[in-house]
C-alpha positions in Angstrom: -11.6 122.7 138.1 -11.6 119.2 137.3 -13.3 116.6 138.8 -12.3 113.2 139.4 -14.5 110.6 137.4 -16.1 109.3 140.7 -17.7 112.7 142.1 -19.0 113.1 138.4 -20.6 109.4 138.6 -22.0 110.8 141.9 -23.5 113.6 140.5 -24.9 111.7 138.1 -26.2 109.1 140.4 -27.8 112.2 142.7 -29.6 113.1 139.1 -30.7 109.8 138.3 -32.5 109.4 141.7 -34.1 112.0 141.6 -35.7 111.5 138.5 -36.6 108.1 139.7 -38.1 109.5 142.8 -39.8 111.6 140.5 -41.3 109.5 138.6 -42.5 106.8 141.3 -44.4 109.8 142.4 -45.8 110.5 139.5 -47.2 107.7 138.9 -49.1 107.6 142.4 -50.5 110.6 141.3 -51.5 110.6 137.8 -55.1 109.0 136.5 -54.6 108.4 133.2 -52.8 104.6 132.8 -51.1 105.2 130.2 -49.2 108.0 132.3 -49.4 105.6 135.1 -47.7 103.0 132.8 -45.2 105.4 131.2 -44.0 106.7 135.1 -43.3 103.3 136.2 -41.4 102.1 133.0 -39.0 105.2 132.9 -39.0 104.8 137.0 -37.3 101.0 136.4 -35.0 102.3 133.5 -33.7 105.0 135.7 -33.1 102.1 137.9 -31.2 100.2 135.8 -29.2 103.3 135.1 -28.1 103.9 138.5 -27.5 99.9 139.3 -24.7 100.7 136.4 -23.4 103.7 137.8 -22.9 101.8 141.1 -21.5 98.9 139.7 -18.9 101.3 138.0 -18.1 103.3 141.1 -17.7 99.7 143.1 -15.4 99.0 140.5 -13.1 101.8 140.4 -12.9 101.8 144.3 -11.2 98.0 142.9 -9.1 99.2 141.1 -10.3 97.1 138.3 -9.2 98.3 134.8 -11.5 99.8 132.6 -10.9 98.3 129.9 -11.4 94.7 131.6 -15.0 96.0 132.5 -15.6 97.6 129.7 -19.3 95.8 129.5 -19.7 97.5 132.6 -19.8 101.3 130.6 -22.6 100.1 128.3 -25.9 102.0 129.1 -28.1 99.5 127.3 -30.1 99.5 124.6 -33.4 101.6 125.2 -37.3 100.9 126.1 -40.0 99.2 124.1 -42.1 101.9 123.4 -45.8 101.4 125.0 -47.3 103.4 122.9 -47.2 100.8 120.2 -51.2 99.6 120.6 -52.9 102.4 119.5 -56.3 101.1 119.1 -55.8 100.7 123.0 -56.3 104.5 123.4 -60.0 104.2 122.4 -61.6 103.1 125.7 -59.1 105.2 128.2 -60.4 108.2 129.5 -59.3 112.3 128.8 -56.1 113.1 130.3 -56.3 115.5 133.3 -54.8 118.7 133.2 -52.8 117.6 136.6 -51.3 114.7 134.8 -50.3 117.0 131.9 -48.3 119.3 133.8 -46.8 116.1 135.1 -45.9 115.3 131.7 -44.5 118.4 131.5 -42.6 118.1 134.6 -40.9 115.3 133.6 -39.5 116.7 130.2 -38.1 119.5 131.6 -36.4 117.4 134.3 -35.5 114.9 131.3 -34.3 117.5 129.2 -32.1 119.2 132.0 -30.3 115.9 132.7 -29.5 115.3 128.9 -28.1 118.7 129.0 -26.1 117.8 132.0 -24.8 114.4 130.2 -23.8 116.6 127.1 -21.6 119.1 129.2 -20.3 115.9 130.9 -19.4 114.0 127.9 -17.8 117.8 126.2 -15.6 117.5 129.1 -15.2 113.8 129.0 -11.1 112.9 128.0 -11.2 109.0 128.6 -13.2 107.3 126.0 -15.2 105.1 128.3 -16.7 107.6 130.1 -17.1 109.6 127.0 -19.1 106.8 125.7 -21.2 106.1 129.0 -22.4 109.8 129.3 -22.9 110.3 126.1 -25.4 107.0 125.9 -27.1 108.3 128.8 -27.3 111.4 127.2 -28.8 109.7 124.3 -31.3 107.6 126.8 -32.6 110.7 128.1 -33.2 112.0 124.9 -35.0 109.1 123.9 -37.2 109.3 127.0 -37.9 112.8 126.2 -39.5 112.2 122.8 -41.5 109.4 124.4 -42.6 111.6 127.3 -43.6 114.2 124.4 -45.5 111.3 122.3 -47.1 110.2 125.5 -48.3 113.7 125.7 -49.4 113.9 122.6 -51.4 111.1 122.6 -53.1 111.4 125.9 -53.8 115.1 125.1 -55.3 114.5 122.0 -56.7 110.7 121.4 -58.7 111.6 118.4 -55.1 112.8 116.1 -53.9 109.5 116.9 -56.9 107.2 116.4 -57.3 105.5 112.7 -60.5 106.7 110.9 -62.4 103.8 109.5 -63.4 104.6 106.2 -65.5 102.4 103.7 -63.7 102.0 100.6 -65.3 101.8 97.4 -63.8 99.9 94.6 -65.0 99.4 90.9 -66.8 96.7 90.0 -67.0 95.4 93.8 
């Protein structure tokens, strides 16, 4: 059976709540600020993401064309990742096994809305909506990888911290 675009956007918007519900629990929950950090930055991107699936739906109850809002079908262009200061690692503490599983949590949830977004943009026929799915699709698996880096890095500080070694050149 096919659906018409708006019950799709509203499955979509159910799944983006509730990943951002998730993750604004999370981060009550979890010790570790990094995790605390990560939770509230993909909390705000999910956010975004359903301020645009919104916006679109408000538009199509318009009537608007989508080609005039075509802007409108743009996901965006991803996160800054905050895992980029390293040497910041070095004075957090050990990541709990609590916030772990949360970490864990969130990729599965992650990685079964991706899933969802690919089956969405398979059945996709317009090119717009292709194109918004599939760039959520492509979000999600970005957030993923930075969920699994997070872990990672939390899990085990001392694979990610530079070793200082003394370097002995000739004649110096």
């Amino acid at each position: 059976m096919i659906e018409s675009t708006e019950a799709i956007l509203s499955k979509i918007e159910e799944g983006l709540e509730e990943l951002r519900s998730y993750y604004l629990k999370a981060k009550e929950k979890v010790f570790h600020p990094l995790c605390q950090k990560l939770f509230e930055i993909l909390a705000k991107e999910k956010e975004k993401h359903l301020e645009r699936t919104r916006e679109i739906k408000a538009s199509m109850r318009r009537g608007k064309s989508w080609v005039v809002d075509r802007w409108i079908w743009d996901v965006g262009e991803g996160i800054p990742n905050p895992l980029k200061n390293l040497s910041d690692l070095s004075h957090l503490p050990l990541c709990t096994a609590e916030d772990l599983k949360r970490l864990d949590d969130a990729m599965e949830k992650e990685e079964k809305f991706f899933y969802f977004m690919d089956e969405l943009t398979k059945e996709a026929s317009q090119s717009l909506t292709k194109r918004f799915y599939l760039s959520l699709a492509y979000e999600g698996r970005g957030y993923y990888l930075l969920l699994l880096e997070t872990k990672d890095c939390v899990a085990h500080p001392d694979f990610w911290q530079q070793r200082i070694e003394t370097v002995f050149m000739d004649g110096a």
